[in-house]
PDB file with one MODEL, atoms N, CA, C and O in Angstrom:
MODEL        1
ATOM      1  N   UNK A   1     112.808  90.251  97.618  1.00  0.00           N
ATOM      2  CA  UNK A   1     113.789  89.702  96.721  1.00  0.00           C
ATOM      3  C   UNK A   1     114.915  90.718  96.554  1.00  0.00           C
ATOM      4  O   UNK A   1     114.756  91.863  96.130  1.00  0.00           O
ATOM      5  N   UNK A   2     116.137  90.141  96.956  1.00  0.00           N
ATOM      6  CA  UNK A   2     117.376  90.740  96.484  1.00  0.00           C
ATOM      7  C   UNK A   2     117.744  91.012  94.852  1.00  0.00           C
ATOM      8  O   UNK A   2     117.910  90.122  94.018  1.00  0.00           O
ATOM      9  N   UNK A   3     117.829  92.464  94.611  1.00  0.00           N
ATOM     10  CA  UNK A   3     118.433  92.262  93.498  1.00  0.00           C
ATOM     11  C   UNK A   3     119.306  92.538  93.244  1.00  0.00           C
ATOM     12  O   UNK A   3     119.527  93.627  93.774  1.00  0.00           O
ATOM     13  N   UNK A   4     120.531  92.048  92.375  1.00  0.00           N
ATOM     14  CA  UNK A   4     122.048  92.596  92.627  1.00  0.00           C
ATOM     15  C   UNK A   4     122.470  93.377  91.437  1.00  0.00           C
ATOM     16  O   UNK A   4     121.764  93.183  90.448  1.00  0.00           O
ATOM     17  N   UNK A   5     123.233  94.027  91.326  1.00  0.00           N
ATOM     18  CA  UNK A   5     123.881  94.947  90.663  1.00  0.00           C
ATOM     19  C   UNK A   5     125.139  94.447  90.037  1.00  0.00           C
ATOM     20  O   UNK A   5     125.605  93.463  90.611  1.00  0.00           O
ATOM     21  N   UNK A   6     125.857  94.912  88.921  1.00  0.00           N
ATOM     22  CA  UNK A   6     126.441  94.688  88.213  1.00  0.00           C
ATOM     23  C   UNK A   6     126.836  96.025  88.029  1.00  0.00           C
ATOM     24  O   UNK A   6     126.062  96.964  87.848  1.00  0.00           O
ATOM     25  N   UNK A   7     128.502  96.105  88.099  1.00  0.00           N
ATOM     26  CA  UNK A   7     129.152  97.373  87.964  1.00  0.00           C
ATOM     27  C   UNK A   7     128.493  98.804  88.133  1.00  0.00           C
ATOM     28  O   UNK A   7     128.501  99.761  87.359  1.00  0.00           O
ATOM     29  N   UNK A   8     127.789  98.618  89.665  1.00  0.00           N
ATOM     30  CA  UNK A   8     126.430  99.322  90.115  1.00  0.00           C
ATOM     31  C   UNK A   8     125.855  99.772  89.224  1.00  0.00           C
ATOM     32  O   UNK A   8     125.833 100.973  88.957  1.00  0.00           O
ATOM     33  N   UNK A   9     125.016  98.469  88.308  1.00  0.00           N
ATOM     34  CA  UNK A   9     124.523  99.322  87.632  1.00  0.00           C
ATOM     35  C   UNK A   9     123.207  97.896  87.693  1.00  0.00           C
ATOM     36  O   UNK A   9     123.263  96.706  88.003  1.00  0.00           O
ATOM     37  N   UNK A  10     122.203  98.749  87.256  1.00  0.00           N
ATOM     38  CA  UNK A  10     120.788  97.431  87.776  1.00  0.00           C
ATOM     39  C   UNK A  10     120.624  96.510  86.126  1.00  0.00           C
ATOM     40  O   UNK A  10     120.321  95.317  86.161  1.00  0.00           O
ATOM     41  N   UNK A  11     120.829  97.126  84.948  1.00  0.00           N
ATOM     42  CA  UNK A  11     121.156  96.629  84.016  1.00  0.00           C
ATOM     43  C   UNK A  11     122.205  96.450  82.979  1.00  0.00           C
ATOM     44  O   UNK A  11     123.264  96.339  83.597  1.00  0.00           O
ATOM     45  N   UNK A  12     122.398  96.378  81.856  1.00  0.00           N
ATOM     46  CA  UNK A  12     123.306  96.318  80.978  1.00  0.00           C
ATOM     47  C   UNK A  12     122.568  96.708  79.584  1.00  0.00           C
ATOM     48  O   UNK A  12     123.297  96.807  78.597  1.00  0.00           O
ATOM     49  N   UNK A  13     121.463  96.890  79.462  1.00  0.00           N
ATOM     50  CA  UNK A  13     121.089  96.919  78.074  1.00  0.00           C
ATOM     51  C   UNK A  13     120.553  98.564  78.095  1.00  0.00           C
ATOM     52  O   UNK A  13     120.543  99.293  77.103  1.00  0.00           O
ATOM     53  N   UNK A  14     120.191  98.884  79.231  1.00  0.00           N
ATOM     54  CA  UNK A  14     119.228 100.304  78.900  1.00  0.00           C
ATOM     55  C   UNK A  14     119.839 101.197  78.304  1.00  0.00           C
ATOM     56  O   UNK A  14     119.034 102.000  77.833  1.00  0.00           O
ATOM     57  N   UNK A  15     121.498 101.609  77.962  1.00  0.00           N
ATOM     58  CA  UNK A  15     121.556 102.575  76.233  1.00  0.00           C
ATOM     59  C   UNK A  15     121.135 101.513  74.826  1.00  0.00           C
ATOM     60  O   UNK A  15     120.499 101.799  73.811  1.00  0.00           O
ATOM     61  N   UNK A  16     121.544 100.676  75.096  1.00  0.00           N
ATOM     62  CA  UNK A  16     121.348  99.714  73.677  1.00  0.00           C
ATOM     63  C   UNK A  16     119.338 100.418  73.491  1.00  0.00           C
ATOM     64  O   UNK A  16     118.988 101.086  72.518  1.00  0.00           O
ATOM     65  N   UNK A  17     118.555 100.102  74.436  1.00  0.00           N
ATOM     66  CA  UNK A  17     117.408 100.017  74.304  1.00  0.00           C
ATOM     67  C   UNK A  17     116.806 102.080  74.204  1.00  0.00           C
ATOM     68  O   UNK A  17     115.698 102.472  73.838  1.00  0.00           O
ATOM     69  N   UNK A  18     117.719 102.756  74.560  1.00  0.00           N
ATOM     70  CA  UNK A  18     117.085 103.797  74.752  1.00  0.00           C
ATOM     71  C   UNK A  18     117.896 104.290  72.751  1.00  0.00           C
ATOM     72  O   UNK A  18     117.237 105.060  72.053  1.00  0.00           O
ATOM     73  N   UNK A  19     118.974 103.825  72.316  1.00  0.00           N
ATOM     74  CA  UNK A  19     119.716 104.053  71.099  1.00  0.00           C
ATOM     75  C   UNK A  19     118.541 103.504  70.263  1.00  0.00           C
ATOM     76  O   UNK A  19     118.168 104.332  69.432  1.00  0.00           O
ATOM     77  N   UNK A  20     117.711 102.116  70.240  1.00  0.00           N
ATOM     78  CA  UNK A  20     117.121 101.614  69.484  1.00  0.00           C
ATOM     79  C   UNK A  20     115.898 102.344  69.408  1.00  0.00           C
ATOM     80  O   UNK A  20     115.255 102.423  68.361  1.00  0.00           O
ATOM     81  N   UNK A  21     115.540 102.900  70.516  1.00  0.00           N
ATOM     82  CA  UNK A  21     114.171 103.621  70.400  1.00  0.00           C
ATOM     83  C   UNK A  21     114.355 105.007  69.540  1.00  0.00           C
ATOM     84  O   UNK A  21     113.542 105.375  68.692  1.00  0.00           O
ATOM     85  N   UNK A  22     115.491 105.683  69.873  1.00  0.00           N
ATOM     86  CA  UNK A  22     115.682 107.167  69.285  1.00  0.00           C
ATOM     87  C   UNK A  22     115.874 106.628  68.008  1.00  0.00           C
ATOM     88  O   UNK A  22     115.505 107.577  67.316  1.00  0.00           O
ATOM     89  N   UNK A  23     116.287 105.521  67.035  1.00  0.00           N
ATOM     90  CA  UNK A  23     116.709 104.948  65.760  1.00  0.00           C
ATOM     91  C   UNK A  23     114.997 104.913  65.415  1.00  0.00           C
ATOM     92  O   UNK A  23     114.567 105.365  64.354  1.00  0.00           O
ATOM     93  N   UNK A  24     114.171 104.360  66.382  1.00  0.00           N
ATOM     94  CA  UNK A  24     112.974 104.278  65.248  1.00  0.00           C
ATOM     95  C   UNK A  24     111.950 105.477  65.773  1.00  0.00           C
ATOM     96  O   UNK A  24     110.736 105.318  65.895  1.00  0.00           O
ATOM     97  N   UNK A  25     112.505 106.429  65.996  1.00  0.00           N
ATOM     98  CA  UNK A  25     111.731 107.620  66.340  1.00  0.00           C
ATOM     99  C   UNK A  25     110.706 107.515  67.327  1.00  0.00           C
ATOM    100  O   UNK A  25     109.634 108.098  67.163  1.00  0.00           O
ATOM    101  N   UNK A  26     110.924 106.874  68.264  1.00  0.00           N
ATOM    102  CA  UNK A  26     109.880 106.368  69.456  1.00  0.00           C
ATOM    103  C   UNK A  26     109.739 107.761  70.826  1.00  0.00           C
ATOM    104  O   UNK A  26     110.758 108.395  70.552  1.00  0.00           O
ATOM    105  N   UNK A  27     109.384 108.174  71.494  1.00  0.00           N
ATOM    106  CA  UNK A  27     109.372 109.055  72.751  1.00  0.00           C
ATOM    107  C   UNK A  27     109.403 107.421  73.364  1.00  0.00           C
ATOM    108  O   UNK A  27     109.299 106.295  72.877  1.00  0.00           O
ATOM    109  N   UNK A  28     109.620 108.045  74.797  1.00  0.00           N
ATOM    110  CA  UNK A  28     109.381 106.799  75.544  1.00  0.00           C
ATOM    111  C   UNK A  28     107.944 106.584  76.146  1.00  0.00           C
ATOM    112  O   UNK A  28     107.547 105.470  76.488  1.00  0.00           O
ATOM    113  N   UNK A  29     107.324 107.529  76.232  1.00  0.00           N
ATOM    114  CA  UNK A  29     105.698 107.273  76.328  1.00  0.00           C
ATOM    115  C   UNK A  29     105.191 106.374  75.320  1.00  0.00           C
ATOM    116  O   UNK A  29     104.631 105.312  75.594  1.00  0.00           O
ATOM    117  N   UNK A  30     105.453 106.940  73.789  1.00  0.00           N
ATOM    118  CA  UNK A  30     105.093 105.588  72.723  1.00  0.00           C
ATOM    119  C   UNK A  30     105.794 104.211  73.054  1.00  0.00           C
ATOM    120  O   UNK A  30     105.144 103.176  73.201  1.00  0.00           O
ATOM    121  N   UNK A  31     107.276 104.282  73.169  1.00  0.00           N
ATOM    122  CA  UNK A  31     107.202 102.604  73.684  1.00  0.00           C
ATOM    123  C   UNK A  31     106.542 102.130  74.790  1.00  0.00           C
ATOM    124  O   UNK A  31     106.107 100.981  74.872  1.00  0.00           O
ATOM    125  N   UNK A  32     106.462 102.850  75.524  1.00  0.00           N
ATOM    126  CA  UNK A  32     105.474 102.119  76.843  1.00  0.00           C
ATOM    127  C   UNK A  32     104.236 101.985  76.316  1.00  0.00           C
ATOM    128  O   UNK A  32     103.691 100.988  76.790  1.00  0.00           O
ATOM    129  N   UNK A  33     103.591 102.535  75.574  1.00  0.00           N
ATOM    130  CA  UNK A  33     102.317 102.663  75.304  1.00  0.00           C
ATOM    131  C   UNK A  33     102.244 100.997  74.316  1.00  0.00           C
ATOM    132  O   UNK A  33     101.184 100.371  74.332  1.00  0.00           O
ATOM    133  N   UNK A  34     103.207 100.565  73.691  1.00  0.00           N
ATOM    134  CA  UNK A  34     103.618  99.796  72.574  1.00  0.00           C
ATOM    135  C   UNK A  34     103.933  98.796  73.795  1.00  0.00           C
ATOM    136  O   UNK A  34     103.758  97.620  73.477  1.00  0.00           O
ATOM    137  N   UNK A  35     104.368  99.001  75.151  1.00  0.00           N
ATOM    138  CA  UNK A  35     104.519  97.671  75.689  1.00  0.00           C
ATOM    139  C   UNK A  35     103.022  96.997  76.478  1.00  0.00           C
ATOM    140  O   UNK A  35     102.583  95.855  76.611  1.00  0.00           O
ATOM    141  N   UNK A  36     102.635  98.114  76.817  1.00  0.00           N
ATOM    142  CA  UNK A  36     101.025  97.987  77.299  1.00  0.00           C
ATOM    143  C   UNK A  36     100.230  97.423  76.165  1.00  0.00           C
ATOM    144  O   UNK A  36      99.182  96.889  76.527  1.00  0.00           O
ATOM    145  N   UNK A  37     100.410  97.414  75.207  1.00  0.00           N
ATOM    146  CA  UNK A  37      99.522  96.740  74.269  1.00  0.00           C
ATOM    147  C   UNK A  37      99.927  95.127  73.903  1.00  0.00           C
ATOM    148  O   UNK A  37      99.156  94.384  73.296  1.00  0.00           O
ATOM    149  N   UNK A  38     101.118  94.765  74.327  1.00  0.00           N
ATOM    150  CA  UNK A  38     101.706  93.798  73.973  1.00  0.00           C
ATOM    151  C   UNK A  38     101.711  93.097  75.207  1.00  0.00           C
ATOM    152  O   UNK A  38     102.475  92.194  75.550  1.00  0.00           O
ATOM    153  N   UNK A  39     100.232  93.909  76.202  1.00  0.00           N
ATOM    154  CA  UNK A  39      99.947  93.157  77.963  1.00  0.00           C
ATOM    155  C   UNK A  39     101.437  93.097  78.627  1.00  0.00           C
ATOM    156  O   UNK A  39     101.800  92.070  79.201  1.00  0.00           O
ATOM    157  N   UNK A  40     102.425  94.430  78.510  1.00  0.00           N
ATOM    158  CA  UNK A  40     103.166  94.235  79.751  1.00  0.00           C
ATOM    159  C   UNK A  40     102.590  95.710  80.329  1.00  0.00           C
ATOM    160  O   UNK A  40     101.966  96.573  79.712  1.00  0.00           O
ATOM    161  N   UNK A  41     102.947  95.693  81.484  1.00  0.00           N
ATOM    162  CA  UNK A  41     102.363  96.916  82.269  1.00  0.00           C
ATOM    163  C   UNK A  41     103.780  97.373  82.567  1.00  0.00           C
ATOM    164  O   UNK A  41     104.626  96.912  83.334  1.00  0.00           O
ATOM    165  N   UNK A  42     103.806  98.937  81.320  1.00  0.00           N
ATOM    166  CA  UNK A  42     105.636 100.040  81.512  1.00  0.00           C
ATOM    167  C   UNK A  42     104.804 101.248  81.333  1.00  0.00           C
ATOM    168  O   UNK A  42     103.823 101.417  80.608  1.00  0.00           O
ATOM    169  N   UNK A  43     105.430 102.088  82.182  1.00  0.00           N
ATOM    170  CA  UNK A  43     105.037 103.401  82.236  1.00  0.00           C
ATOM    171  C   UNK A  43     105.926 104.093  81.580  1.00  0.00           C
ATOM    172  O   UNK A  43     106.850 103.326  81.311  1.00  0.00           O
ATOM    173  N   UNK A  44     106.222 105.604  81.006  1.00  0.00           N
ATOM    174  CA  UNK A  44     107.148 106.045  80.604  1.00  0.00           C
ATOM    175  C   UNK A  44     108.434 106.711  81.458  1.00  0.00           C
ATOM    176  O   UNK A  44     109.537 107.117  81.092  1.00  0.00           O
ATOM    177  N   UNK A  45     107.596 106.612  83.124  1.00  0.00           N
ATOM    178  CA  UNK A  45     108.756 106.410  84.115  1.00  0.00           C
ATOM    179  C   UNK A  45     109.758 104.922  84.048  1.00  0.00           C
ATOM    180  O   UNK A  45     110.925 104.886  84.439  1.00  0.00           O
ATOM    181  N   UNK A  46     109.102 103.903  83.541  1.00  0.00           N
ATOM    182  CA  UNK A  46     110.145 103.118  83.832  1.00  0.00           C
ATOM    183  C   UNK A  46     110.595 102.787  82.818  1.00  0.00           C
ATOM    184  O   UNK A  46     111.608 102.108  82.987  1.00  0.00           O
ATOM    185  N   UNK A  47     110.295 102.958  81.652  1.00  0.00           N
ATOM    186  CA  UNK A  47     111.079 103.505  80.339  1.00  0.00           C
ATOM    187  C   UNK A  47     112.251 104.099  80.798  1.00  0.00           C
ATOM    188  O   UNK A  47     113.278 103.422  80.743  1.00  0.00           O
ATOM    189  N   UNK A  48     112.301 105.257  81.249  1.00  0.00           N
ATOM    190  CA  UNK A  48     113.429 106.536  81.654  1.00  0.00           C
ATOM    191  C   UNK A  48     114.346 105.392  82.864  1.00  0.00           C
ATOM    192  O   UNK A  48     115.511 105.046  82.664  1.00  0.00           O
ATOM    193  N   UNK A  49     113.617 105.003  83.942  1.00  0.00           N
ATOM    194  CA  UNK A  49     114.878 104.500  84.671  1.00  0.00           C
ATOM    195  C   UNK A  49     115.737 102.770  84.073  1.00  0.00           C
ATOM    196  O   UNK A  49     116.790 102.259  84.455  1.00  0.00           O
ATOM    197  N   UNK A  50     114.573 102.224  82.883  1.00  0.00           N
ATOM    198  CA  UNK A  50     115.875 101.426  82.675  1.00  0.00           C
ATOM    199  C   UNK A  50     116.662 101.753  81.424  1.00  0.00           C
ATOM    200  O   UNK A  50     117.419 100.910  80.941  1.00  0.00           O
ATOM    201  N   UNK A  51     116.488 103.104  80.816  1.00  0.00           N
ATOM    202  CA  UNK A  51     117.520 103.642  79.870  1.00  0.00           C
ATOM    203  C   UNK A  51     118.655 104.065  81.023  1.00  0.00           C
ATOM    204  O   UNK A  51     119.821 103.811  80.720  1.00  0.00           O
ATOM    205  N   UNK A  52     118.487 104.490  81.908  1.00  0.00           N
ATOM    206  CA  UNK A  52     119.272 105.380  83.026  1.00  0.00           C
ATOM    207  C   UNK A  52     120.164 103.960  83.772  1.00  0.00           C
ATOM    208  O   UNK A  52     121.230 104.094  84.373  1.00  0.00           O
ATOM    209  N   UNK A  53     119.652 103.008  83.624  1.00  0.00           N
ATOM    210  CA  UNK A  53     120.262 101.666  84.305  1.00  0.00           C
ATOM    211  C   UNK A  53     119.679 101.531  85.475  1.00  0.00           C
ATOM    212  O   UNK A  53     120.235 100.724  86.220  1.00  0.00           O
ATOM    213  N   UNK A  54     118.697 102.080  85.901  1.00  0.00           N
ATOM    214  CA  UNK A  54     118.176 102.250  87.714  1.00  0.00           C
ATOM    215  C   UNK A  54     117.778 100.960  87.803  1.00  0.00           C
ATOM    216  O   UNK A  54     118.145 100.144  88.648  1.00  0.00           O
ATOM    217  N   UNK A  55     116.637 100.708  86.465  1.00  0.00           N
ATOM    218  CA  UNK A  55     116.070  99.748  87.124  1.00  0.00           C
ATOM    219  C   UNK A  55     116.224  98.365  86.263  1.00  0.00           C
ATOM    220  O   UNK A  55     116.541  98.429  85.075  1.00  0.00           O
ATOM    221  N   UNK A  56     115.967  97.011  86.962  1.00  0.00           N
ATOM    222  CA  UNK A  56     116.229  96.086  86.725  1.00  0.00           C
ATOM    223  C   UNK A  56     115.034  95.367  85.630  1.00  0.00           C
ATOM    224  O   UNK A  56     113.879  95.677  85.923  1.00  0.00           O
ATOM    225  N   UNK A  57     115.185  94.479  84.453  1.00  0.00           N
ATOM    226  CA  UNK A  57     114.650  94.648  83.806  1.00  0.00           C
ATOM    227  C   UNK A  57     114.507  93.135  83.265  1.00  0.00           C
ATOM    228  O   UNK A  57     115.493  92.634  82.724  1.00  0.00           O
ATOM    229  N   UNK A  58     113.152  92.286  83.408  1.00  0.00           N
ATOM    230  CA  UNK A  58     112.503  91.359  83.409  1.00  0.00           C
ATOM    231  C   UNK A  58     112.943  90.569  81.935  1.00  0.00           C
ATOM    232  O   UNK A  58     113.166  91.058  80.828  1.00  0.00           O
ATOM    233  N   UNK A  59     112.965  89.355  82.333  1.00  0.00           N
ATOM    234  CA  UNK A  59     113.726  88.268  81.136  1.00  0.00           C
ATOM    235  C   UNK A  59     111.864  88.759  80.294  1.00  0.00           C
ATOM    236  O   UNK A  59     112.289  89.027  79.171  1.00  0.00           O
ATOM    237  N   UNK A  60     110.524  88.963  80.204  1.00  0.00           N
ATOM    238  CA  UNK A  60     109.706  88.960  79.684  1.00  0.00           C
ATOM    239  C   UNK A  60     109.462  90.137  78.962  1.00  0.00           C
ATOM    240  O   UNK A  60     108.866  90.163  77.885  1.00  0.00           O
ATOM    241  N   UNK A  61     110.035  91.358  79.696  1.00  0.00           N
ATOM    242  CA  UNK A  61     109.829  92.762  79.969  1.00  0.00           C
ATOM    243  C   UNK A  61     110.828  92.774  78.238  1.00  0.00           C
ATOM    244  O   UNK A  61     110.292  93.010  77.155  1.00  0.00           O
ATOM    245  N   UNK A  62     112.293  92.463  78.433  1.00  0.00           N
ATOM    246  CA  UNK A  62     113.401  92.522  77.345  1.00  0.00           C
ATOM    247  C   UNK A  62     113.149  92.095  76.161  1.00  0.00           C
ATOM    248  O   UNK A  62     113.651  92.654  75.186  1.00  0.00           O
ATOM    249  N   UNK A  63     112.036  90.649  75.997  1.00  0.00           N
ATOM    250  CA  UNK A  63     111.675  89.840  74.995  1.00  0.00           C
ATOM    251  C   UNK A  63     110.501  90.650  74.249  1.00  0.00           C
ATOM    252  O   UNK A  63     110.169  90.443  73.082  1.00  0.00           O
ATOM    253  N   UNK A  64     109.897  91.652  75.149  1.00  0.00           N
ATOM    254  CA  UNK A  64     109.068  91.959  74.347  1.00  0.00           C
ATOM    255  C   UNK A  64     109.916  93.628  73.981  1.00  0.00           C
ATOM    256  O   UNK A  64     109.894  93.933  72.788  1.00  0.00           O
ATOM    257  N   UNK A  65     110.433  94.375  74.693  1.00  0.00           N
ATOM    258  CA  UNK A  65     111.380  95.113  74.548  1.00  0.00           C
ATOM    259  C   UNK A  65     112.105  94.930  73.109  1.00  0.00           C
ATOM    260  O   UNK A  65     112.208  95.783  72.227  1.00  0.00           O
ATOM    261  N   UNK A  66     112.672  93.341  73.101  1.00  0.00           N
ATOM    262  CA  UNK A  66     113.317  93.470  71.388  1.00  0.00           C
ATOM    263  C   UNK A  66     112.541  93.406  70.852  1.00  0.00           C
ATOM    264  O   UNK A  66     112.766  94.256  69.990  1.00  0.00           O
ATOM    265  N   UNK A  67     111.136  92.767  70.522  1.00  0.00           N
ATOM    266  CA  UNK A  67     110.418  92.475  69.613  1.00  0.00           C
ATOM    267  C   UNK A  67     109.529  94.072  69.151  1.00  0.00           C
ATOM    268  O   UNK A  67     109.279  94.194  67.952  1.00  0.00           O
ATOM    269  N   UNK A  68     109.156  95.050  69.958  1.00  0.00           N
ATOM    270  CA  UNK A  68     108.682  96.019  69.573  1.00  0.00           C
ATOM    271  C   UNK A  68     110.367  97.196  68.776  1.00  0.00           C
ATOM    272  O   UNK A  68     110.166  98.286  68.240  1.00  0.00           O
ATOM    273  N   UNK A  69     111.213  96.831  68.866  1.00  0.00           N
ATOM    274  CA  UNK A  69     112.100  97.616  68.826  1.00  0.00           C
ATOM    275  C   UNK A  69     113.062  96.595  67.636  1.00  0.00           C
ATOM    276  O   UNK A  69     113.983  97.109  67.002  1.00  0.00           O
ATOM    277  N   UNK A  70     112.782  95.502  67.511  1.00  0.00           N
ATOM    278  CA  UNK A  70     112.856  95.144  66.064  1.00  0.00           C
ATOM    279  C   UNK A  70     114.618  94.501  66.254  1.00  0.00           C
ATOM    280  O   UNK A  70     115.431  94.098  65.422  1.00  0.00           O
ATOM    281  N   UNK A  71     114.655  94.610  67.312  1.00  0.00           N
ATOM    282  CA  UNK A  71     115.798  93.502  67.469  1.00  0.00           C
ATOM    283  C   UNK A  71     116.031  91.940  67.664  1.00  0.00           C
ATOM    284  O   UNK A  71     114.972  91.344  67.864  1.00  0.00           O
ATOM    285  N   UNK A  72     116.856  91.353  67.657  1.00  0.00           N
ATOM    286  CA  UNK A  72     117.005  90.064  67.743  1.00  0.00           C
ATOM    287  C   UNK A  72     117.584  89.745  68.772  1.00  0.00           C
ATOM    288  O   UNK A  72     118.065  90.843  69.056  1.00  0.00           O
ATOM    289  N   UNK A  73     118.041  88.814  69.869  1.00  0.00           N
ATOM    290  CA  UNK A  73     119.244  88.423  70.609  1.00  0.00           C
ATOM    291  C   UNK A  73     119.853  88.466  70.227  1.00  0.00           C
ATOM    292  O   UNK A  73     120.502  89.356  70.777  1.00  0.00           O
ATOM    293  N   UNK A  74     120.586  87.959  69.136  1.00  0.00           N
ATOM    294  CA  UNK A  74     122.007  88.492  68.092  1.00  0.00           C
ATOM    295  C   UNK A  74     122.504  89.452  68.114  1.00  0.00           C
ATOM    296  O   UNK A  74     123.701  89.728  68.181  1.00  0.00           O
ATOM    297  N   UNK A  75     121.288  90.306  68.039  1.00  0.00           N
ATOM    298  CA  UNK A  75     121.871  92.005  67.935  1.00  0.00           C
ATOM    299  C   UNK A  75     122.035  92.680  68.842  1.00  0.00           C
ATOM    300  O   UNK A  75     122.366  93.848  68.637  1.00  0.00           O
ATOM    301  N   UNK A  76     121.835  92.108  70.430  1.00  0.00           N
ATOM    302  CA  UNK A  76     121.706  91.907  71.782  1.00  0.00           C
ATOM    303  C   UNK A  76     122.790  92.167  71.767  1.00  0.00           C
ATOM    304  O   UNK A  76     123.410  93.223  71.645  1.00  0.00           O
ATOM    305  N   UNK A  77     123.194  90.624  71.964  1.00  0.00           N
ATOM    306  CA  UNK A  77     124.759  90.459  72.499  1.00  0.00           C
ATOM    307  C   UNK A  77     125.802  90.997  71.277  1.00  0.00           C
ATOM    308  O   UNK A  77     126.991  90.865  71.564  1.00  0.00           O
ATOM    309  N   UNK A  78     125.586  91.432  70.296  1.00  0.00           N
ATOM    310  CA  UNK A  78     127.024  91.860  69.539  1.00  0.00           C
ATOM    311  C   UNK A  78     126.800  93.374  70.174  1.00  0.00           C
ATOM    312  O   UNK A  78     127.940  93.747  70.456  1.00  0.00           O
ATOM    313  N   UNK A  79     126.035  94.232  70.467  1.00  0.00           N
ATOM    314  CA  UNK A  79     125.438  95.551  71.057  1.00  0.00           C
ATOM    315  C   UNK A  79     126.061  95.549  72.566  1.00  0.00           C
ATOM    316  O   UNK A  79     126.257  96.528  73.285  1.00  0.00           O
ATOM    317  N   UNK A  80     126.142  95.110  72.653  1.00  0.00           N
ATOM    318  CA  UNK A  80     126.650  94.232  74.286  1.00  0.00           C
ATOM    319  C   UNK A  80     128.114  94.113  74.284  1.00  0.00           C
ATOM    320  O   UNK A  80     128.762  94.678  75.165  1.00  0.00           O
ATOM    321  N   UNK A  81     128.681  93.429  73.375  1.00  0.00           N
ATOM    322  CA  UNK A  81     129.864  93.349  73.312  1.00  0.00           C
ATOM    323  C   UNK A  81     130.632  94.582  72.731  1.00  0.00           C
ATOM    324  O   UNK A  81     131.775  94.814  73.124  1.00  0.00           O
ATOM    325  N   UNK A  82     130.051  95.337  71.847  1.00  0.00           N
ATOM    326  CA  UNK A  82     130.291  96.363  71.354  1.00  0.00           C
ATOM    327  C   UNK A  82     130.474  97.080  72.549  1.00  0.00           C
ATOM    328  O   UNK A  82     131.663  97.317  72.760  1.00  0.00           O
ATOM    329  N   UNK A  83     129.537  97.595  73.582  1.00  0.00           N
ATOM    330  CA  UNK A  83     129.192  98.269  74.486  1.00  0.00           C
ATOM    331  C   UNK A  83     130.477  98.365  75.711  1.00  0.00           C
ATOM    332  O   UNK A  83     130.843  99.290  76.436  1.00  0.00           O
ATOM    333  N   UNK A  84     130.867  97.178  75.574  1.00  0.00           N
ATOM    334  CA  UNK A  84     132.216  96.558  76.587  1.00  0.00           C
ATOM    335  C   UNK A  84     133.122  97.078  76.321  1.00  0.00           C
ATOM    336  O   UNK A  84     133.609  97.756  77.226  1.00  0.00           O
ATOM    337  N   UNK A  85     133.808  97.065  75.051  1.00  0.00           N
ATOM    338  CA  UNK A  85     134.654  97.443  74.437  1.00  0.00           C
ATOM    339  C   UNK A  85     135.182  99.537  74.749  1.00  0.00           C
ATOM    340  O   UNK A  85     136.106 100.042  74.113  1.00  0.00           O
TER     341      UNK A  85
ENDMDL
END
């Protein structure tokens, strides 16, 4: 499977998500550890490459991503738009 890039970059959210983690005092080993419990399988390597934008990052992977990190889609896309700016 091809995956494509966006302003070479593999995502768009990984500062929003690496800002939200340092806000609730997380390492990235604890969020991975917090996504493994919530049955997704993240290591704290791939923590690091989708803060970094490397890697591409699952419509399931994000949903549970906001929900341990206490965001909404709302706060998504205004974070997003903010981010553009």
């Amino acid at each position: 499977m091809k995956i494509y890039k966006y302003k070479n970059k593999s995502n768009v959210i990984g500062p929003i998500i690496r800002n939200a983690r340092i806000n609730m005092d997380l390492t990235q080993e604890s969020l991975a550890i917090k996504m493994q419990l919530e049955n997704v399988e993240m290591s704290q390597k791939i923590i690091s490459r989708i803060e970094k934008q490397e890697r591409f990052v699952t419509d399931y992977e994000l949903l549970t991503l906001l929900k341990i990190l206490k965001l909404n889609t709302s706060d998504l896309v205004e974070l997003l738009e903010a981010n553009e700016k």
